[in-house]
C-alpha positions as CSV (number, residue, x, y, z in Angstrom):
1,X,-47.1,7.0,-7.8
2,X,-44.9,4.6,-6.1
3,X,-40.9,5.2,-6.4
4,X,-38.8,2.7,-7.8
5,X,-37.3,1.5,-4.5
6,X,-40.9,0.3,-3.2
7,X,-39.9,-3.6,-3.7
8,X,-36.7,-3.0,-1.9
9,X,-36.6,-4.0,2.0
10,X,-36.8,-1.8,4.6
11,X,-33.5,-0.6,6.3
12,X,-32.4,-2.6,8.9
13,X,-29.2,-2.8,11.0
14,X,-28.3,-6.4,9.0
15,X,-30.1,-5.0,5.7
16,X,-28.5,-0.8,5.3
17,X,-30.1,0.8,2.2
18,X,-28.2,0.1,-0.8
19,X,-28.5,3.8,-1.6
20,X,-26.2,4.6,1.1
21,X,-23.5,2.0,0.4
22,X,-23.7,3.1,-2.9
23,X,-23.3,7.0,-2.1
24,X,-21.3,6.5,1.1
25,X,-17.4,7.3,0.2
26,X,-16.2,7.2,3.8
27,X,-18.1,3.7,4.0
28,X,-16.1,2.2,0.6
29,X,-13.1,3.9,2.0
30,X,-13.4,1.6,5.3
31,X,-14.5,-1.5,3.4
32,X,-11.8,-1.1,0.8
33,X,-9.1,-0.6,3.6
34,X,-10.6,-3.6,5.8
35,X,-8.4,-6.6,3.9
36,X,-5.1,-4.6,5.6
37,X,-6.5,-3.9,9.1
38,X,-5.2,-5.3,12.2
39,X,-6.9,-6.3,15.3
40,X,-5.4,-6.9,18.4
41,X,-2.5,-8.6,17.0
42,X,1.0,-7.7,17.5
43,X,3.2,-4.9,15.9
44,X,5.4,-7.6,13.9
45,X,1.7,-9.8,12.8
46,X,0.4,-5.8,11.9
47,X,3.3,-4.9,10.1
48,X,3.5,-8.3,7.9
49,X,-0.8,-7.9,7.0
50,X,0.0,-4.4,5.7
51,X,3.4,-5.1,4.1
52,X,1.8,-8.3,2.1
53,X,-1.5,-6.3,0.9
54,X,0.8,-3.6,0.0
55,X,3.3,-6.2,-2.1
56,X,0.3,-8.3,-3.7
57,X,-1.1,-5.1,-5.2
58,X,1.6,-3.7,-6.3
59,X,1.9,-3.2,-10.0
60,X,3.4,-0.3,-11.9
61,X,0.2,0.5,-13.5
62,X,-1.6,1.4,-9.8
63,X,-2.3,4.5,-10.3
64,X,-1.0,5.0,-6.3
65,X,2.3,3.6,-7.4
66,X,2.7,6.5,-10.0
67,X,1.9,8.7,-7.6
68,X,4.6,7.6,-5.0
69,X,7.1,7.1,-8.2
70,X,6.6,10.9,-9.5
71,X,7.8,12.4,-6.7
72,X,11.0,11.0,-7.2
73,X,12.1,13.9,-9.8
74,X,13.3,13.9,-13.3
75,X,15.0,10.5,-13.0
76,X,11.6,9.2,-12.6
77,X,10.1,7.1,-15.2
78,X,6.9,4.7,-15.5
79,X,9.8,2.1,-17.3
80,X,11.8,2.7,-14.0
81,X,9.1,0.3,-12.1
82,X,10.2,-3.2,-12.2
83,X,9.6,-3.8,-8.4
84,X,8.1,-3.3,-5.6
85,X,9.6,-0.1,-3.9
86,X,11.4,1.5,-6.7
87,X,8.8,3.9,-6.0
88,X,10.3,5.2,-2.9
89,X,13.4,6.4,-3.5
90,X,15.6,8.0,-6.0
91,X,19.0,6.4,-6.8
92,X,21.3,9.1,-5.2
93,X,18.9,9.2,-2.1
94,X,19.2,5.3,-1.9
95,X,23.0,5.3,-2.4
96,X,23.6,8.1,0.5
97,X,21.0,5.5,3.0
98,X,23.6,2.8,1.5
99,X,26.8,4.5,2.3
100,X,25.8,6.4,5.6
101,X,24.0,3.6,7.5
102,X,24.4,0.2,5.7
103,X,27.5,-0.4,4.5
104,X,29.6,1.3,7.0
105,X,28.3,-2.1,9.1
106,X,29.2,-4.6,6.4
107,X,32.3,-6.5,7.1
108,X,33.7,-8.8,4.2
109,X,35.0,-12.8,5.7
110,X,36.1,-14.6,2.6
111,X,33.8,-13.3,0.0
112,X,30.6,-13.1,2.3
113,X,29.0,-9.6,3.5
114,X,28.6,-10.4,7.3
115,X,26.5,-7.4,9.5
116,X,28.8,-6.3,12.2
């Protein structure tokens, strides 16, 4: 008796089985990663592919998003993601970055934060 896969082609480097795209995690792994990878372009054109993919997929529903977002304690809620990075840090964490390495570099010239 002849399996059900008898009418399909014979795999070929331009034709793989369709078993083994189906069953191949690692394989839907690279193909779902390839819209954010970078070749031989530089650091700043790498950087800006990633950081775009990243912000055009970013919705508070992604179940990554949550992930990030629940590490970030009690003060954490899924209502507390309106944009994109208020899953990295939690408010008092932010502030100290603020206060220690931002601000400190801020000088005021008639109204208008200048960097220093």
């Amino acid at each position: 008796e002849a399996s059900p896969w008898h009418k399909c082609p014979k795999p070929s480097p331009t034709f793989p089985n369709p078993l083994f795209l189906m069953e191949n995690p690692v394989l839907q792994l690279v193909q779902s990663l390839a819209p954010a990878v970078s070749y031989k372009e530089s650091n700043v054109e790498t950087n800006r592919k990633v950081w775009n993919n990243y912000a055009k997929d970013w919705r508070p529903d992604q179940d990554w998003v949550i992930k990030m977002a629940s590490n970030l304690g009690e003060e954490w809620t899924t209502q507390g993601l309106e944009h994109v990075g208020d899953e990295w840090s939690d408010r008092a964490s932010l502030n100290q970055v603020l206060d220690d390495w931002i601000l400190p570099h801020l000088t005021v010239n008639g109204g208008e934060g200048c960097v220093a």
